[in-house]
DSSP file (Angstrom, degrees, kcal/mol; ACC not computed):
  #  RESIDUE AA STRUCTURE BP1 BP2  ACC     N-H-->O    O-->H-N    N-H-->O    O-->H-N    TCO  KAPPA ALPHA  PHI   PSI    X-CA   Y-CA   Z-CA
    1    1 A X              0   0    0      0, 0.0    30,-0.1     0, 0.0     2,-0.1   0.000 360.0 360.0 360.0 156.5    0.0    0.0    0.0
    2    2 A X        -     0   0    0      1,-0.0    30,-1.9    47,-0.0     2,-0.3  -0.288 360.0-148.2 -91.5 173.4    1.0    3.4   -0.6
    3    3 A X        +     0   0    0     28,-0.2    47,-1.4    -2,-0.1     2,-0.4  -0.677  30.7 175.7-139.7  85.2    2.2    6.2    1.5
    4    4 A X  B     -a   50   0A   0     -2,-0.3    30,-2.9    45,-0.2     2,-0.3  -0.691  24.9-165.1-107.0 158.0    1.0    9.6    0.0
    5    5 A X  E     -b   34   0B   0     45,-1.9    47,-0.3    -2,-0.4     2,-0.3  -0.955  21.2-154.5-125.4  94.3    1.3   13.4    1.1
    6    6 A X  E     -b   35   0B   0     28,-2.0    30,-1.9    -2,-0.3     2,-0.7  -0.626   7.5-142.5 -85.1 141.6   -1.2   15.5   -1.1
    7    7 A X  E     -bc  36  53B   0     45,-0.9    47,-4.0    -2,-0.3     2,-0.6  -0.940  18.7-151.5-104.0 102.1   -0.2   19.2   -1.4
    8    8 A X  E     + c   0  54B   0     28,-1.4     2,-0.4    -2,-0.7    31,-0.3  -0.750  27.3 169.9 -86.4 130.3   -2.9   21.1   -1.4
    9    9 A X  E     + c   0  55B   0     45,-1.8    47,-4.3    -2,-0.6     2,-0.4  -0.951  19.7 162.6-119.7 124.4   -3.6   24.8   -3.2
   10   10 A X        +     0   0    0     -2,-0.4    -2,-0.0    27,-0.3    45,-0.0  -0.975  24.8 178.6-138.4 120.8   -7.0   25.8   -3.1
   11   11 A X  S    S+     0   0    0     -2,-0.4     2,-0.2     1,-0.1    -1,-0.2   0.947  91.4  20.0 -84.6 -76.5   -8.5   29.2   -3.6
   12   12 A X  S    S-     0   0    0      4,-0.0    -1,-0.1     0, 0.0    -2,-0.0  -0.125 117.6 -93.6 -90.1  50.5  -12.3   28.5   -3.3
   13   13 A X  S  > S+     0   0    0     -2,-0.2     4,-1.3     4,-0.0    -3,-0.1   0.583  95.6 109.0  59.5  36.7  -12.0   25.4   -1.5
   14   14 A X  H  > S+     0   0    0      2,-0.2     4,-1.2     3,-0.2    -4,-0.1   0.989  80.5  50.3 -65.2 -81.9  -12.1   22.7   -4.8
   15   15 A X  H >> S+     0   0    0     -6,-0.2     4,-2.1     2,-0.2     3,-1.1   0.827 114.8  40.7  28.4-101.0   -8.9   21.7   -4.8
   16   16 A X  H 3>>S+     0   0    0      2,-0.2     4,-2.2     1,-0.2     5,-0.9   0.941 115.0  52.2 -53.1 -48.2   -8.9   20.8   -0.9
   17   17 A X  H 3<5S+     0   0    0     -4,-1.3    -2,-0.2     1,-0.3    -1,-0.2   0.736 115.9  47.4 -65.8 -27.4  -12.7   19.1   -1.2
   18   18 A X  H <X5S+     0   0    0     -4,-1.2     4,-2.8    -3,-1.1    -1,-0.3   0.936 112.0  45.4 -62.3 -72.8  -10.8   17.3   -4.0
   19   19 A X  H >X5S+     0   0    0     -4,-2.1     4,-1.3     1,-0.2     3,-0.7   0.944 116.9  42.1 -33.4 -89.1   -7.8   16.5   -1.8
   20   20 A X  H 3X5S+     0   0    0     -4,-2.2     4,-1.7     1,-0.3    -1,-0.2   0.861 105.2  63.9 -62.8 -36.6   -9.8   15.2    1.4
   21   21 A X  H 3><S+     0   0    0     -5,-0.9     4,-1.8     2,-0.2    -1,-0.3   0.948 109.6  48.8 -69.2 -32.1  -12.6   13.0   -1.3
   22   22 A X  H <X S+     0   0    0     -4,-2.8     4,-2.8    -3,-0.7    -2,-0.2   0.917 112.3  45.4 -46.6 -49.9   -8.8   11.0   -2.0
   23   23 A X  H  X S+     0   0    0     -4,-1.3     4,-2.0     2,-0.2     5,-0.3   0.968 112.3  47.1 -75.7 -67.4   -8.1   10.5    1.4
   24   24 A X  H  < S+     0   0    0     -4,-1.7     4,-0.3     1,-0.3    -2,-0.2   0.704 118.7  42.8 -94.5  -7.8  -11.4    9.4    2.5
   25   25 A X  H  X S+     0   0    0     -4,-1.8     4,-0.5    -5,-0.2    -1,-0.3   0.948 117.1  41.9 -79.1 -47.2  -11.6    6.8   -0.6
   26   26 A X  H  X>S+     0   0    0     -4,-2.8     5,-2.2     1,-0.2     4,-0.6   0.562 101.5  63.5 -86.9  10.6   -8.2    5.4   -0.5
   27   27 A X  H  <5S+     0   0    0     -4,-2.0    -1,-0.2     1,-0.2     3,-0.1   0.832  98.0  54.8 -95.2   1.1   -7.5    4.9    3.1
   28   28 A X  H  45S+     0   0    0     -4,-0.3    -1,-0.2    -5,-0.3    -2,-0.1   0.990 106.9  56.6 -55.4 -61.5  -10.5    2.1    3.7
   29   29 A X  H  <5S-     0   0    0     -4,-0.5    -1,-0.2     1,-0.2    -2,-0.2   0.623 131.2-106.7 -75.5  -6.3   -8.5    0.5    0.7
   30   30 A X  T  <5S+     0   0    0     -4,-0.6     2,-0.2     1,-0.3    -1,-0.2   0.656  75.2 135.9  86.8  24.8   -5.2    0.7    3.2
   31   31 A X      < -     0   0    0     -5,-2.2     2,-0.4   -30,-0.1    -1,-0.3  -0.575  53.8-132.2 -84.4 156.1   -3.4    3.4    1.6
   32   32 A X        +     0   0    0    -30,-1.9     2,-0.6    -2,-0.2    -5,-0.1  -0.721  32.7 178.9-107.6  63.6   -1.9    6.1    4.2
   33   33 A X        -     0   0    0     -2,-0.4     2,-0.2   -10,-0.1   -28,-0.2  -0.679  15.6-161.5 -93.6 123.2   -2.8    9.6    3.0
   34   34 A X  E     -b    5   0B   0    -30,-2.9   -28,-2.0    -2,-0.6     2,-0.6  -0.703  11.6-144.5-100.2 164.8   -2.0   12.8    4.6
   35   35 A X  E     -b    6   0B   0     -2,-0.2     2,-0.5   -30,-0.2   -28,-0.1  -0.917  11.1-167.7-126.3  94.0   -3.8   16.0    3.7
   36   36 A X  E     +b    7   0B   0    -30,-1.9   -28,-1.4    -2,-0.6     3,-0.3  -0.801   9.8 176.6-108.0 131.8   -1.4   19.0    3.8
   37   37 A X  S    S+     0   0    0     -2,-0.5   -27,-0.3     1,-0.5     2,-0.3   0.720  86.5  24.0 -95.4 -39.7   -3.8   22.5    3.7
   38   38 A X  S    S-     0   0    0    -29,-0.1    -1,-0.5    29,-0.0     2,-0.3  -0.796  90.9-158.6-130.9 124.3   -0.5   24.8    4.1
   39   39 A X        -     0   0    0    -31,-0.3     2,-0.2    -3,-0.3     3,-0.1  -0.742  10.4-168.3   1.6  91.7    2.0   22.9    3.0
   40   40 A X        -     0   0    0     -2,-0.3     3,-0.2     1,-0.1    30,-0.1  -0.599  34.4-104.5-127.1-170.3    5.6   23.7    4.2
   41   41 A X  S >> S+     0   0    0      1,-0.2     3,-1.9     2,-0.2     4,-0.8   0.898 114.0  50.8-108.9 -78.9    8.8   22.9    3.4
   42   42 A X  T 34 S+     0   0    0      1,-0.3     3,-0.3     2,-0.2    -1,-0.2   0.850  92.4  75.1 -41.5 -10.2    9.5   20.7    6.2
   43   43 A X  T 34 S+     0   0    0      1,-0.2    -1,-0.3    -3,-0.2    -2,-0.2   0.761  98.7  45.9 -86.3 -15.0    6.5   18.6    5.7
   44   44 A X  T <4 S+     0   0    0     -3,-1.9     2,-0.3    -4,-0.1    -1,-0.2  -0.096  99.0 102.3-112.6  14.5    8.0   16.9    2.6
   45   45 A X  S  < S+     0   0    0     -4,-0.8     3,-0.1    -3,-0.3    34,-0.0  -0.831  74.8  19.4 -65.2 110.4   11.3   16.5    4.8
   46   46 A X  S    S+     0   0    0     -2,-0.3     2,-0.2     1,-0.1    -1,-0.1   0.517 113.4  54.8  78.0  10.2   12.3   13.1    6.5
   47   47 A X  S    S-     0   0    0     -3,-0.2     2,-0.5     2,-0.1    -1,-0.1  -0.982  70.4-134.0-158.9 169.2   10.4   10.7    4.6
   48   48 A X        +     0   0    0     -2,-0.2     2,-0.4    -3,-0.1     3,-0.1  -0.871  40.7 157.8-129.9 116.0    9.9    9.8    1.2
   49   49 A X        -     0   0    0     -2,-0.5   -45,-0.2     1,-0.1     2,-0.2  -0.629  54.1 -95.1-125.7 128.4    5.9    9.5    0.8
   50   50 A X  B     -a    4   0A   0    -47,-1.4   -45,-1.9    -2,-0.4     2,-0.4  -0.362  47.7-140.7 -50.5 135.8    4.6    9.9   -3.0
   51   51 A X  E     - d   0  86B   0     34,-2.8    36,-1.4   -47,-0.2     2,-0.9  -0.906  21.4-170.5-121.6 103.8    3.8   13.2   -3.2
   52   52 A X  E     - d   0  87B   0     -2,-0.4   -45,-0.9   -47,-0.3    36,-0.2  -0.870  12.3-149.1 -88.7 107.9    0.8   14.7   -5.0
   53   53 A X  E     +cd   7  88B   0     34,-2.6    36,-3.5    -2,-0.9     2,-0.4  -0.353  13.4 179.8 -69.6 142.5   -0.2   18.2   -5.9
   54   54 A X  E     +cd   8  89B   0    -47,-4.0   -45,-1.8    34,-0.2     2,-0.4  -0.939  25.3 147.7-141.7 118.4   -3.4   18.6   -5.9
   55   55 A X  E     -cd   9  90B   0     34,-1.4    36,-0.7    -2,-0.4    49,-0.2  -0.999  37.7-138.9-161.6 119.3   -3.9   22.3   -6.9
   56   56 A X  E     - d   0  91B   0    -47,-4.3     8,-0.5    -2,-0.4     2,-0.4  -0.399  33.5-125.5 -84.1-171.9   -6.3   25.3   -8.8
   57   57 A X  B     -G   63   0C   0     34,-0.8     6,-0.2     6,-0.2    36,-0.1  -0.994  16.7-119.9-140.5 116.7   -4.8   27.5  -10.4
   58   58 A X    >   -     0   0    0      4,-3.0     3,-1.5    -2,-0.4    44,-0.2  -0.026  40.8 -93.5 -68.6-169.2   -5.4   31.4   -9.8
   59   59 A X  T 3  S+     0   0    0      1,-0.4    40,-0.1     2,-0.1    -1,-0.1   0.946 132.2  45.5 -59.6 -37.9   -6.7   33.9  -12.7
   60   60 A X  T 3  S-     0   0    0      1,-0.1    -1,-0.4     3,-0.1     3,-0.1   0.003 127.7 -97.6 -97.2   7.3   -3.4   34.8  -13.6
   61   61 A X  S <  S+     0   0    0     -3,-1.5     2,-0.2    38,-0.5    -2,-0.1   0.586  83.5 130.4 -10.9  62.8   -1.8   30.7  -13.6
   62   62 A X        -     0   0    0     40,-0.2    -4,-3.0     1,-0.1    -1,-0.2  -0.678  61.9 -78.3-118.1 152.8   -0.7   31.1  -10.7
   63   63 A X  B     -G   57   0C   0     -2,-0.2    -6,-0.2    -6,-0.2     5,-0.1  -0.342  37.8-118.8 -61.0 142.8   -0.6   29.5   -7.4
   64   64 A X    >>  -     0   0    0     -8,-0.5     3,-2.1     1,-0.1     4,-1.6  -0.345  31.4-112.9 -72.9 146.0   -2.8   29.7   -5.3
   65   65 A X  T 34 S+     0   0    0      1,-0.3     4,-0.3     2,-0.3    -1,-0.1   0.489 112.1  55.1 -69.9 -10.4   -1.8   31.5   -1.8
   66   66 A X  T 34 S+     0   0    0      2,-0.1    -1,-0.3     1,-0.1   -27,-0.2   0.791 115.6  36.8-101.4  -4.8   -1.9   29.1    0.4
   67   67 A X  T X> S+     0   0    0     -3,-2.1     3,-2.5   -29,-0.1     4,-1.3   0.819  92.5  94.9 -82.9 -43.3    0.7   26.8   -1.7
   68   68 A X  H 3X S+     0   0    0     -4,-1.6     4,-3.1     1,-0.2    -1,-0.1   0.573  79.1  42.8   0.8 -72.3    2.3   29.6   -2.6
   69   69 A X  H 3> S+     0   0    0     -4,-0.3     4,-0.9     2,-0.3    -1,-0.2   0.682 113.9  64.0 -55.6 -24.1    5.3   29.6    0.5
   70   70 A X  H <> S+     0   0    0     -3,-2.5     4,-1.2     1,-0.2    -1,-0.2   0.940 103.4  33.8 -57.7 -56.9    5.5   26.3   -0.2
   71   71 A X  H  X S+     0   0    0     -4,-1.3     4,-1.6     2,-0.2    -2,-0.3   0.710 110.8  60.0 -81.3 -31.6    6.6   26.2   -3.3
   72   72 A X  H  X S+     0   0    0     -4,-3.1     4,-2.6    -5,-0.2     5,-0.4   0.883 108.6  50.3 -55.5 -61.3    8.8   29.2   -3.2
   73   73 A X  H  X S+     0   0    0     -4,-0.9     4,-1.5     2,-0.2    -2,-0.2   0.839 109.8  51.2 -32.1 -35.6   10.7   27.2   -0.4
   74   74 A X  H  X S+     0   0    0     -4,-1.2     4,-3.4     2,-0.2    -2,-0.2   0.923 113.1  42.7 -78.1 -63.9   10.9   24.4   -2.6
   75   75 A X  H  < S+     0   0    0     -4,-1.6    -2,-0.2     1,-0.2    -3,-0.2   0.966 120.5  43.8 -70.3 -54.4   12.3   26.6   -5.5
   76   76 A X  H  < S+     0   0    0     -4,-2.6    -1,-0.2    -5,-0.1    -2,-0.2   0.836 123.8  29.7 -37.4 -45.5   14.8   28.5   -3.1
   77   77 A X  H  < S-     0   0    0     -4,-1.5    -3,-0.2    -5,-0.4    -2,-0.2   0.671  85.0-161.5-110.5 -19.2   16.1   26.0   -1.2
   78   78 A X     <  -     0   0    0     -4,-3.4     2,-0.5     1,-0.2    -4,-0.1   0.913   9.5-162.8  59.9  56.7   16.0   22.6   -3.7
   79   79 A X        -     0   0    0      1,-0.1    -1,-0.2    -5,-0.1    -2,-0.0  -0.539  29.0-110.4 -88.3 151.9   16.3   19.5   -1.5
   80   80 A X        +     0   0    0     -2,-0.5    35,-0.2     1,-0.1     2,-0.2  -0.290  40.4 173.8 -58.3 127.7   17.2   16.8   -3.3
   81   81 A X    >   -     0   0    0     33,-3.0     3,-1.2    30,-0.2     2,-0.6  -0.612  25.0-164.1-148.1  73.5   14.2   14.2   -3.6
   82   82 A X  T 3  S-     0   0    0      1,-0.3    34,-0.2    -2,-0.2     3,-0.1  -0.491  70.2 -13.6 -80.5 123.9   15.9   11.9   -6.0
   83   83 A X  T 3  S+     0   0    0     32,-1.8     2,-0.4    -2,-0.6    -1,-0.3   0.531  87.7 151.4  53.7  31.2   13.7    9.7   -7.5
   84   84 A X    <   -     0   0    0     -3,-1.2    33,-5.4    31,-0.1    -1,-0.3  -0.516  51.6-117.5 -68.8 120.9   10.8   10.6   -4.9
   85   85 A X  E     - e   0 117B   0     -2,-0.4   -34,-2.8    63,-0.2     2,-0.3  -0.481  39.3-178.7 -69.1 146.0    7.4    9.8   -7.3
   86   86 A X  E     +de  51 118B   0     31,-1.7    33,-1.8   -36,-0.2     2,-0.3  -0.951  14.2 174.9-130.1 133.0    5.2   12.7   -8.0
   87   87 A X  E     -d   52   0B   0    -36,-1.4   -34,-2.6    -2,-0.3     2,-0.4  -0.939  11.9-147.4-138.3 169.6    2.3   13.3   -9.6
   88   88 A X  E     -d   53   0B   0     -2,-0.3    35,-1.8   -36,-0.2     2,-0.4  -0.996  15.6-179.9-140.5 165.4   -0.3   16.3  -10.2
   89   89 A X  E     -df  54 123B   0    -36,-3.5   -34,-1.4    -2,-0.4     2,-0.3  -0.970  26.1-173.2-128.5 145.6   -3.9   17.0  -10.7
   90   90 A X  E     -d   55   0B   0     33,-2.5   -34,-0.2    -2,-0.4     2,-0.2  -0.824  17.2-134.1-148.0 157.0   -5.0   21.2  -11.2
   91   91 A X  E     +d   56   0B   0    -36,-0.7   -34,-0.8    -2,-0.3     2,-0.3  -0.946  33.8 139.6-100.8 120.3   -7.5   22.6  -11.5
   92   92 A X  B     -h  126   0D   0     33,-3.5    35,-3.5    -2,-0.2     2,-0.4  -0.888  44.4-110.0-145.4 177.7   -8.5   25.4  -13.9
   93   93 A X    >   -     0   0    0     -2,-0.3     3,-1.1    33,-0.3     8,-0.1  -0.999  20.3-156.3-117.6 136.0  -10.7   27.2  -16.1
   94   94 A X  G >  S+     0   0    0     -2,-0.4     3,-1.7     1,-0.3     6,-0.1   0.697  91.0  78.2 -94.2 -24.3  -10.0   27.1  -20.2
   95   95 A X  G 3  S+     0   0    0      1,-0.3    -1,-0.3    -3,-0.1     5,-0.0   0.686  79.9  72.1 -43.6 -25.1  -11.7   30.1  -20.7
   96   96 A X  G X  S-     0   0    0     -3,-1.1     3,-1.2     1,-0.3    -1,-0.3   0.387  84.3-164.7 -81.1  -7.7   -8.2   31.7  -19.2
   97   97 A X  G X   +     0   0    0     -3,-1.7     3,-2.1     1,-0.3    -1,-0.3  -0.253  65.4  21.9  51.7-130.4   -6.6   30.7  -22.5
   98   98 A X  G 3  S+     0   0    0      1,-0.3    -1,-0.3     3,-0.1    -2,-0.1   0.618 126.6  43.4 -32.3 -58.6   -2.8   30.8  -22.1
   99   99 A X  G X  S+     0   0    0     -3,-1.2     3,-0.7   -40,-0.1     2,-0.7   0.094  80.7 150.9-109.7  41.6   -2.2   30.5  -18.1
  100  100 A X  T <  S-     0   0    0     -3,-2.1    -8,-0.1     1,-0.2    -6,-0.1  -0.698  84.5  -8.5 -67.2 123.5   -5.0   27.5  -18.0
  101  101 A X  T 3> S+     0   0    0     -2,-0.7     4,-0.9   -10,-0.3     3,-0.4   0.511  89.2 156.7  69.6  12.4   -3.9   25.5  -15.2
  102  102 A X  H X>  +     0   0    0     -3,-0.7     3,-1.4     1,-0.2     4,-1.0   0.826  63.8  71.8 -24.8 -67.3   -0.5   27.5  -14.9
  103  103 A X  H >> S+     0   0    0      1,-0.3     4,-2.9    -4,-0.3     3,-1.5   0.890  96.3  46.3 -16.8 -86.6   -0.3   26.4  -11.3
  104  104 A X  H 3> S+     0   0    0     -3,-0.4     4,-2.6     1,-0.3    -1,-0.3   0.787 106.9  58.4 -20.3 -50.6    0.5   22.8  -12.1
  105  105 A X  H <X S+     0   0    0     -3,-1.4     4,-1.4    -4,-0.9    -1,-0.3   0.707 104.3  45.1 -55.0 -46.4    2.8   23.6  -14.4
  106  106 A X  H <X S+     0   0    0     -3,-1.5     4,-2.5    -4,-1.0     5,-0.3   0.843 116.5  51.6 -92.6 -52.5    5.2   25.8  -12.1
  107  107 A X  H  X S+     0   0    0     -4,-2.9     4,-3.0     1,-0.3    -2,-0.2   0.968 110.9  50.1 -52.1 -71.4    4.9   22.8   -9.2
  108  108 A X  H  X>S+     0   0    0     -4,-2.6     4,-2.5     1,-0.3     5,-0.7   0.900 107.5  46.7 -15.6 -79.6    5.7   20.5  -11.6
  109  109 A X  H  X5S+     0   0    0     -4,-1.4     4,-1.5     1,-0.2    -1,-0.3   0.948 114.0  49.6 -56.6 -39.7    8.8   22.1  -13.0
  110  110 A X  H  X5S+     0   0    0     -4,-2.5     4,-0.7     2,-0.2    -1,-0.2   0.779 106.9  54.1 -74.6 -17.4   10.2   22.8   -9.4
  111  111 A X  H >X>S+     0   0    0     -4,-3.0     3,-1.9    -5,-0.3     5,-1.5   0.984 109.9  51.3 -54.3 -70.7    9.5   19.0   -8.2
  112  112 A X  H ><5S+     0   0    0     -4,-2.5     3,-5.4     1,-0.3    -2,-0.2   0.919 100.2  59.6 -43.4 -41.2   11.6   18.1  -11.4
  113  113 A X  H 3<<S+     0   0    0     -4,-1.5    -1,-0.3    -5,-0.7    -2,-0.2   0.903 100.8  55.9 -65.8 -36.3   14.4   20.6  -10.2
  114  114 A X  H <<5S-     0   0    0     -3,-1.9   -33,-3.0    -4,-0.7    -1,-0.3   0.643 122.9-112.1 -63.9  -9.9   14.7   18.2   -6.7
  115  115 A X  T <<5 +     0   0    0     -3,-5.4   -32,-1.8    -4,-0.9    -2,-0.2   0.802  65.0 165.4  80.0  19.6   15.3   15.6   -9.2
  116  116 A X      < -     0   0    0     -5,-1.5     2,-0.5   -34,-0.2    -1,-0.2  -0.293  36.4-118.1 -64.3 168.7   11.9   14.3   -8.0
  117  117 A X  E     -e   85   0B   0    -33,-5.4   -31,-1.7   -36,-0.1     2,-0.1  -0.946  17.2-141.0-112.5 133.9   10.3   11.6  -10.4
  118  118 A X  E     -e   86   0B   0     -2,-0.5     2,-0.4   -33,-0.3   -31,-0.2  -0.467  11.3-161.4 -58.8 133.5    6.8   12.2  -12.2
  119  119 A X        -     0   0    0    -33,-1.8   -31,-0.2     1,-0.1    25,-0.1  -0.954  54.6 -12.8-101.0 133.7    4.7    9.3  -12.4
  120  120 A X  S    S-     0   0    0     -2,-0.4    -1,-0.1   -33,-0.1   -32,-0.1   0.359  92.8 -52.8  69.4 165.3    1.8    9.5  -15.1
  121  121 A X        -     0   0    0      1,-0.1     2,-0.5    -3,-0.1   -33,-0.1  -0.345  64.7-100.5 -52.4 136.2    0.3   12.4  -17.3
  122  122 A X        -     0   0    0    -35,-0.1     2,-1.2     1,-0.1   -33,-0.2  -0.741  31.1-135.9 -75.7 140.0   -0.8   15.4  -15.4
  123  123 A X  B     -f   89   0B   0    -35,-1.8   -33,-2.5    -2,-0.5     2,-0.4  -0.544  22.0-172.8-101.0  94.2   -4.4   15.4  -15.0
  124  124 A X        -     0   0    0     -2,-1.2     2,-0.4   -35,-0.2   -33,-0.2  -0.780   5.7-161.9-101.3 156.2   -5.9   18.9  -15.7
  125  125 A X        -     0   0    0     -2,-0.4   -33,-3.5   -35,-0.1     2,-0.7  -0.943  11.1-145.1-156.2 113.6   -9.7   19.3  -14.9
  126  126 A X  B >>  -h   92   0D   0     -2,-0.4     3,-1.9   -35,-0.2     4,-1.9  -0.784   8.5-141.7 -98.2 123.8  -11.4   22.4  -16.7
  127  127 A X  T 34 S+     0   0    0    -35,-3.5   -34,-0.2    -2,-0.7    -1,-0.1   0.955  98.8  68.7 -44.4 -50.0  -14.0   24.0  -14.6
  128  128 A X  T 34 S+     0   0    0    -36,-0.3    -1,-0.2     1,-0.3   -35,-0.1   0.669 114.8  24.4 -47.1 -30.4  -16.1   24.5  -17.8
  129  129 A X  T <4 S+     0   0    0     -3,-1.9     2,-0.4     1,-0.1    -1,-0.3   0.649 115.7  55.7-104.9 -22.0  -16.6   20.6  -18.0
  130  130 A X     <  +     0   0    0     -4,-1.9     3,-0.2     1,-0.1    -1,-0.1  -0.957  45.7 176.1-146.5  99.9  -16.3   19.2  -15.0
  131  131 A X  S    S+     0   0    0     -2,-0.4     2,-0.4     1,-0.2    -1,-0.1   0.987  91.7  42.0 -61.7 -52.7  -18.8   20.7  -11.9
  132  132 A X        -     0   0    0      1,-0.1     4,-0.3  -114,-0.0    -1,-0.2  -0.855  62.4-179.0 -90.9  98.0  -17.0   17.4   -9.4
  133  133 A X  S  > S+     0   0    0     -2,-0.4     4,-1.1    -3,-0.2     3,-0.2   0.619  76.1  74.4 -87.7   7.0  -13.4   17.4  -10.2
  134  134 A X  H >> S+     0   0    0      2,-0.2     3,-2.3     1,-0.2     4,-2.0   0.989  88.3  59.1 -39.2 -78.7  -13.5   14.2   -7.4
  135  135 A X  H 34 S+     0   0    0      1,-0.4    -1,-0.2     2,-0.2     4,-0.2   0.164 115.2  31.9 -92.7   1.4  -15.1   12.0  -10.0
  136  136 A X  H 3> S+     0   0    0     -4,-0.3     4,-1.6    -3,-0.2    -1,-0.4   0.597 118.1  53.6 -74.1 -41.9  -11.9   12.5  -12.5
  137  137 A X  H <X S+     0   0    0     -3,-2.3     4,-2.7    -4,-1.1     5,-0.4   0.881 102.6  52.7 -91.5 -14.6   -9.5   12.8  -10.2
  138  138 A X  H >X S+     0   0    0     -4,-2.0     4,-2.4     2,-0.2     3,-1.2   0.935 110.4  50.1 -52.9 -77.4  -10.2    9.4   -8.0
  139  139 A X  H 3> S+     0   0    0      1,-0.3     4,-1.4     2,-0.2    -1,-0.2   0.766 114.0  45.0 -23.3 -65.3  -10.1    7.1  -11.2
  140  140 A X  H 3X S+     0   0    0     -4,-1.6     4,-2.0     2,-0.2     5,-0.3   0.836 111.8  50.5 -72.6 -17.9   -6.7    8.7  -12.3
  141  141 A X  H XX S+     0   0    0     -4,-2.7     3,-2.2    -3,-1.2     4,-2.1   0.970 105.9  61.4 -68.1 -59.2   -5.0    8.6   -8.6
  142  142 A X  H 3< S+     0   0    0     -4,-2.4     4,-0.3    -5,-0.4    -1,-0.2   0.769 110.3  36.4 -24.7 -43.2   -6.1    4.9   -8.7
  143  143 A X  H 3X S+     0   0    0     -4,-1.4     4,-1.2    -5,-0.3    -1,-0.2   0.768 111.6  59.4 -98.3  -9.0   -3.9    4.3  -11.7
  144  144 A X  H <X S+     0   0    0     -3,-2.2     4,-1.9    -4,-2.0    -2,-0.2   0.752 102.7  58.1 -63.1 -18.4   -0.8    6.8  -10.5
  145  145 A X  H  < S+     0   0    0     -4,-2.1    -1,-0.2    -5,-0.3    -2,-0.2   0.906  97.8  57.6 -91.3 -13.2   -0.6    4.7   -7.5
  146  146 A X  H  4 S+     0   0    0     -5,-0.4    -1,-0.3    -4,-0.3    -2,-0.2   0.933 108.8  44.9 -72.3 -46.8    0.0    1.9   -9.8
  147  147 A X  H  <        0   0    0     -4,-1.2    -2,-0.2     1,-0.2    -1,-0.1   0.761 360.0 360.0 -45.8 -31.2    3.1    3.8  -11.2
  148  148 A X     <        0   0    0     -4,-1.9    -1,-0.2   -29,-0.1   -63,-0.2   0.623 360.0 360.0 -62.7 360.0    4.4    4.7   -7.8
């Protein structure tokens, strides 16, 4: 069974409601998930846990403010999390053209930079189509944790 640490950024809670519907599905199945809300540096520190962002995206494709310190920490200080698996799922709206789902994107690239490892396609979830972005994102964690 797995041992995952979801990084949450969530502006109008989605995101988190997303985050916490993961947790409450896979730990019956005897997976271990923790639910990080602010997210700090140290919290990905001292263990190597599968890591998933699970993240919207502000107007601008940006992070959202409470990931925000995180992820600046991450990109300042770089500890090495060689070959720790990773995945993400964002959140966005396509209507935003160009910095749809921006968010992801920037996590993404600063996980690589620790020399973390990606497991699977990122799973971006357009507001426009999708009301419950649970009922995509369960299905695809189910088959990241098969990568992990």
């Amino acid at each position: 069974m797995a041992a995952i640490r979801i990084l949450t950024g969530s502006v109008y809670g989605g995101a988190l409601l997303t985050a916490r519907h993961i947790k409450q599905e896979l730990e019956p199945e005897g997976h271990t998930v923790t639910v990080l809300e602010n997210p700090v540096l140290d919290d990905i520190l001292g263990n190597d846990d599968a890591l998933l962002v699970c993240t919207s995206t502000t107007g601008q494709g940006e992070i959202p403010p409470n990931l925000l310190p995180f992820y600046l920490a991450l990109r300042e200080q770089l500890p090495q999390q060689p070959g720790r698996p990773f995945g993400v799922i964002v959140l966005g709206d396509s209507s935003y053209g160009d910095t749809f789902c921006g968010s992801g994107d920037l996590m993404e690239e600063a996980l690589y930079e620790t020399s973390a490892r990606k497991v699977g396609e990122t799973l971006r979830i357009d507001a426009l189509e999708t009301m419950e972005p649970e009922t995509e994102a369960l299905p695809w964690v189910r088959n990241w944790i098969n990568g992990i």
